[in-house]
Backbone as a chain_set.jsonl record, in Angstrom:
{"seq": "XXXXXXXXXXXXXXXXXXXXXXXXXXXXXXXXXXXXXXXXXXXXXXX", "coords": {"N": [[0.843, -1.171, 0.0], [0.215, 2.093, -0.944], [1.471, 5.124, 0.49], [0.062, 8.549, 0.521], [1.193, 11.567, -0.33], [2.149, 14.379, 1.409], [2.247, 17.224, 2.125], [4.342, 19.513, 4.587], [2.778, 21.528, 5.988], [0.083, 20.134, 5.951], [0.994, 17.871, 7.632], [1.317, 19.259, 9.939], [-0.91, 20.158, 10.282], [-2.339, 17.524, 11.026], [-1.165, 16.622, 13.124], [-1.46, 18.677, 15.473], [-4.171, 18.147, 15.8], [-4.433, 15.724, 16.873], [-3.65, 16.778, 19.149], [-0.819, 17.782, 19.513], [1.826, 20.23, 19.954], [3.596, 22.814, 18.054], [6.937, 23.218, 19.106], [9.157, 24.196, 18.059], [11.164, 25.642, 15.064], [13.397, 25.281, 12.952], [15.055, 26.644, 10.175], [13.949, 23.892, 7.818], [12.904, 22.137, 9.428], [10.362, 20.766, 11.573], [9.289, 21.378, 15.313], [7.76, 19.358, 16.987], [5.449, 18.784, 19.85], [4.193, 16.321, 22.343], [1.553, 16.957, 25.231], [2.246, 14.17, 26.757], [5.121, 13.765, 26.37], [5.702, 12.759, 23.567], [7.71, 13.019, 21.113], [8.05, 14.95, 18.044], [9.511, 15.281, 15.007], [10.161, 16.47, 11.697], [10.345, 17.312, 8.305], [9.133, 20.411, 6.929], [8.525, 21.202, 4.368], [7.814, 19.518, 0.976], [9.766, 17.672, -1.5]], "CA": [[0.0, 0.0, 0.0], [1.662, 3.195, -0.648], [0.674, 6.084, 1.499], [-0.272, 9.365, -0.064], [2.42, 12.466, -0.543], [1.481, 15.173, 2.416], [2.984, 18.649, 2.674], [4.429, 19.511, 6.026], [1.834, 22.208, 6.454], [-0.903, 19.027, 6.258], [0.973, 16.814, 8.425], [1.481, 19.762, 11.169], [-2.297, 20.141, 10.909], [-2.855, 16.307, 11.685], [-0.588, 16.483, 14.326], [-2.033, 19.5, 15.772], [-5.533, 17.297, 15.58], [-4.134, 15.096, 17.791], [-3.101, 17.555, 20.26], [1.013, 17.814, 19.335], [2.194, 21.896, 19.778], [4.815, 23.019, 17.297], [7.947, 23.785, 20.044], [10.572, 24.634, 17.305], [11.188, 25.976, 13.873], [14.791, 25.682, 12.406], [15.544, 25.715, 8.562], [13.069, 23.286, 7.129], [12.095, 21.404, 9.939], [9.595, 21.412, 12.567], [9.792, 19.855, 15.952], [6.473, 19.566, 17.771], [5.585, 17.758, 21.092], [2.392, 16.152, 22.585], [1.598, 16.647, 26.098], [2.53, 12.785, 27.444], [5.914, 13.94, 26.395], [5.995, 12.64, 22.716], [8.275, 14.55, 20.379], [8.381, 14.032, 17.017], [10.592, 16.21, 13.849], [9.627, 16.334, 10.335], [10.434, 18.418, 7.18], [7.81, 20.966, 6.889], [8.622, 21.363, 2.767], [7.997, 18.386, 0.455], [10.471, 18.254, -2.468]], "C": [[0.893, 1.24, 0.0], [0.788, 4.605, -0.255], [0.659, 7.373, 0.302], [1.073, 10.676, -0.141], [1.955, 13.67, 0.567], [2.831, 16.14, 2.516], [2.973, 18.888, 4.459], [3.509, 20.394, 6.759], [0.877, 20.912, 6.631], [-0.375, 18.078, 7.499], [0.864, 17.607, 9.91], [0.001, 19.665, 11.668], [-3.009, 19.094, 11.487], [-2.384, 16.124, 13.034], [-1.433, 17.386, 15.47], [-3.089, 18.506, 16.313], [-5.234, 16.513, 16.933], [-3.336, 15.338, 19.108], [-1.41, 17.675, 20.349], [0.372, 19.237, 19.478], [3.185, 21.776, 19.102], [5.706, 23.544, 18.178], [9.122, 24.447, 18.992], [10.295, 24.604, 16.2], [12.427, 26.146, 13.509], [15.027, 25.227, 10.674], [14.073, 25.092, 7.94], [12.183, 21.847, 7.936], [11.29, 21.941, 11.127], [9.459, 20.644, 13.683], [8.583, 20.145, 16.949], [6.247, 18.203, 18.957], [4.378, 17.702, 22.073], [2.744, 16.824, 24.481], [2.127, 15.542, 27.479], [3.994, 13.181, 27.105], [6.175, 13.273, 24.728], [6.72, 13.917, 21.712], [7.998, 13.89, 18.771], [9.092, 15.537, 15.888], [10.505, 15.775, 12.799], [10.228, 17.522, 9.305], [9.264, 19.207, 7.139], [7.726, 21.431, 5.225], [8.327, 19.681, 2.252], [8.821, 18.734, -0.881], [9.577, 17.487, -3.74]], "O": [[1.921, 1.437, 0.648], [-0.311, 4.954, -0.685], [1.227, 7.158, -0.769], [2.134, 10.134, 0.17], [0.775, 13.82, 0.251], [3.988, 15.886, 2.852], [2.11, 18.62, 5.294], [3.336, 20.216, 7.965], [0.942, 20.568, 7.812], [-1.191, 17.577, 8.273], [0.476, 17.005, 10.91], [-0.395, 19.319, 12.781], [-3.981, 19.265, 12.224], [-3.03, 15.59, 13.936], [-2.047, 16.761, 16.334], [-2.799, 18.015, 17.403], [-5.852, 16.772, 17.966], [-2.686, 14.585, 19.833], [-0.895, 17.63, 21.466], [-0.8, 19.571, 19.308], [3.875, 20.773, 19.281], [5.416, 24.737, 18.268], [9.926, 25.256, 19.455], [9.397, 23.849, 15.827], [12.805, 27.302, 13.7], [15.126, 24.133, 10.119], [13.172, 25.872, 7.629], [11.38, 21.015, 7.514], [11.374, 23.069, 11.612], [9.456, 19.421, 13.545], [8.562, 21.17, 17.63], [6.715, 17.065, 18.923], [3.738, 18.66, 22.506], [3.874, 17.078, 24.899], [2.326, 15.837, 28.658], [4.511, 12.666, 28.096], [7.401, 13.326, 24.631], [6.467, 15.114, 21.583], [7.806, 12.718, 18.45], [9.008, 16.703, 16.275], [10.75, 14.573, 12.69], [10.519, 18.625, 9.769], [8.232, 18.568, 7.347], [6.72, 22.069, 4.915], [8.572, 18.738, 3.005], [8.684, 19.846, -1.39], [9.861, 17.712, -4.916]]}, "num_chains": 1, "name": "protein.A"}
């Protein structure tokens, strides 16, 4: 199954959804982090 292509603006907004906050912005990535202490770091561009 091959997953779909998602701009980092879309994935911040899923994250978001699921209660993540964006904590950091450097360059081209973005590093956002739930409450329970999950982090997670992504590209926020797709090439």
């Amino acid at each position: 199954m091959k997953l779909p292509l998602l701009s980092g603006r879309q994935v911040a907004a899923a994250l978001e959804r699921l209660g993540f906050r964006e904590i950091h912005r450097k360059g081209n990535h973005v590093k956002m982090k739930h409450s329970d202490g999950r982090l997670i770091v992504f590209p926020s561009t797709t090439r």
